[in-house]
C-alpha positions, 0 to 999 in steps of 0.5 A: 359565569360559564354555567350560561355558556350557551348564551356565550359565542365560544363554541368550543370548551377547549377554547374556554380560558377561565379561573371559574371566575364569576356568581359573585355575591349579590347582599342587601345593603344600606345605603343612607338607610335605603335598602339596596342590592349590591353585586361584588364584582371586586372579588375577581381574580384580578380585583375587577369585573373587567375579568368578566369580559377578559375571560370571553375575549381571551377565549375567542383569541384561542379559537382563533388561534392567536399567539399574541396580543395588544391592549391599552390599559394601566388599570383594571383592563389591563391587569385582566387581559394579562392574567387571562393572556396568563392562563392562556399561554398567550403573549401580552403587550400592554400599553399604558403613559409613560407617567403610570406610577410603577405600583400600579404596572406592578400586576401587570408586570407580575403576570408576564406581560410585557409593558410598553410605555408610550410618552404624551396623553393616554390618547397617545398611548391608544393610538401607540396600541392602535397601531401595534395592533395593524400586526397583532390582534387588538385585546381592546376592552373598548373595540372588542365586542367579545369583552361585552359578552362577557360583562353581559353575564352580570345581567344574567347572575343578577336575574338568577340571584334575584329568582330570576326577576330583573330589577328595576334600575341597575346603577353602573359606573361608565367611562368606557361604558364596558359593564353598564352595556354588557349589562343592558345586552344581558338584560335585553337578552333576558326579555326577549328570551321571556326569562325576565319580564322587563328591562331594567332602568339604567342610571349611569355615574360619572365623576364630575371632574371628567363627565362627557356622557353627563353632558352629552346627556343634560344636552340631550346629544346624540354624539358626545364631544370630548372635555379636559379631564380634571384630576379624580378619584375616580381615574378608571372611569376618566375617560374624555373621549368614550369610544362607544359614547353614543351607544352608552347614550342608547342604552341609557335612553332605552332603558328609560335610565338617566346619567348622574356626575358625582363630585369629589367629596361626595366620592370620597364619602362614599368610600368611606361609607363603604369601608366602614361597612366592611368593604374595602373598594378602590376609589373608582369603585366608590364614584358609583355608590356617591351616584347610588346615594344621589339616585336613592334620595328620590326613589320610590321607597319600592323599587328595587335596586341593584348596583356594584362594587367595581374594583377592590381597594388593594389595586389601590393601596397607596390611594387608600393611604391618602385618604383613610 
């Protein structure tokens, strides 16, 4: 992904902290018989796209000259920020509840960082970061802007694979909103720049059982108050209280795009339509292609459609036991 590195604000290549990730494969698809592009962003180093961002915000703390970091993640995030802390020689403390199955810290744990578990909500285990953070520098996937120069690149390896064309709707997943608004900067970048010829519509995918950017949308809010979580399948985009949920909304509504909330059968089906395909993704991951075969039940037979695979099923293999 650092081959646009010129649209990137690291300025120097001594800074750069990278595992050569990114240029993903972006392959036809079917879904439901509809022809649809799908980006494998599941092929990361770390298992996720969130190494998009990792390797930018990591690059930043070393021109800064950071020694040590704070993030609060049990998932994806998490996993990132410690590999690219890792590559780096930067000490990582992450946060997650005190309640994280130990499998999931596994990777965490494995990279060298050091975890600390906080009792209460994870808005018990953010506000634990937060505070850290008074005395270290916050890797936050949420707050730091420089994690969403890195998503962007998405935007930007997309129009390149496409012949350097922008599609017409690009179908994420948003529970903190980190790729879909990575995305639409890239995207926005990419008109202005007169490389692209128009902005992608954005469709955003919720699971149905924690859904505050759907309601906020359906309601035609502004802002967006928090709900109850309910259990999921789709715990990585969970998140009851989106950090930048008005910005998400912005973007959607920009782009002319629209919000879908996806339940936990169609989820499920989802999955399994995916690994009977050939890919093995984790159950998040799947949340956006159940959105995906809601969006192209109604779409014009034209259009062309991109989406992503998030996350890749061996993050979750005591899941996947449950329901393969």
């Amino acid at each position: 992904m650092w081959r646009y590195r010129e649209a990137i604000p690291i300025r120097e290549e001594a800074h750069i902290v990278s595992f050569d990730e990114g240029m993903t494969p972006l392959l036809p698809v079917r879904i439901d018989g509809w022809p649809v592009w799908i980006k494998q962003d599941h092929l990361f180093p770390t298992g996720s796209y969130k190494d998009r961002g990792a390797s930018v915000l990591i690059s930043q703390a070393r021109a800064l000259g950071v020694t040590q970091v704070v993030e609060d993640s049990s998932g994806n995030a998490g996993y990132a920020i410690a590999a690219y802390c890792a590559r780096a020689g930067i000490a990582a403390t992450i946060y997650v509840p005190q309640d994280t199955a130990p499998a999931k810290l596994a990777q965490i744990r494995s990279y060298g960082a050091t975890l600390c578990r906080v009792p209460g909500t994870r808005q018990d285990t953010a506000d634990a970061a937060w505070q850290a953070a008074q005395g270290s520098y916050y890797a936050s996937h949420s707050w730091n802007p420089f994690f969403l120069q890195g998503t962007k690149t998405f935007a930007y390896e997309v129009c390149e694979q496409l012949g350097w064309r922008a599609p017409d709707t690009v179908v994420l997943p948003a529970g903190n909103g980190t790729l879909l608004l990575g995305a639409a900067i890239g995207f926005g970048e990419l008109l202005a720049a007169g490389i692209a010829d128009r902005r992608p519509r954005i469709v955003a995918v919720q699971a149905e059982a924690c859904a505050p950017l759907y309601e906020a949308f359906t309601q035609k809010r502004k802002d967006v108050p928090p709900v109850q979580a309910q259990p999921t399948l789709a715990e990585g985009i969970a998140i009851a209280r989106p950090i930048r949920g008005p910005q998400i909304l912005r973007a959607i509504a920009e782009s002319g795009g629209e919000c879908i909330a996806v339940g936990e059968d169609e989820i499920q089906g989802a999955l399994q339509q995916m690994c009977r395909q050939g890919f093995y993704i984790e159950p998040t991951a799947a949340a956006t292609i159940a959105g995906l075969r809601q969006y192209v039940a109604r779409a014009p037979a034209d259009e062309l459609i991109v989406s992503a695979l998030t996350g890749h099923g061996l993050k979750a293999t005591e899941k996947m036991l449950t329901l393969t």
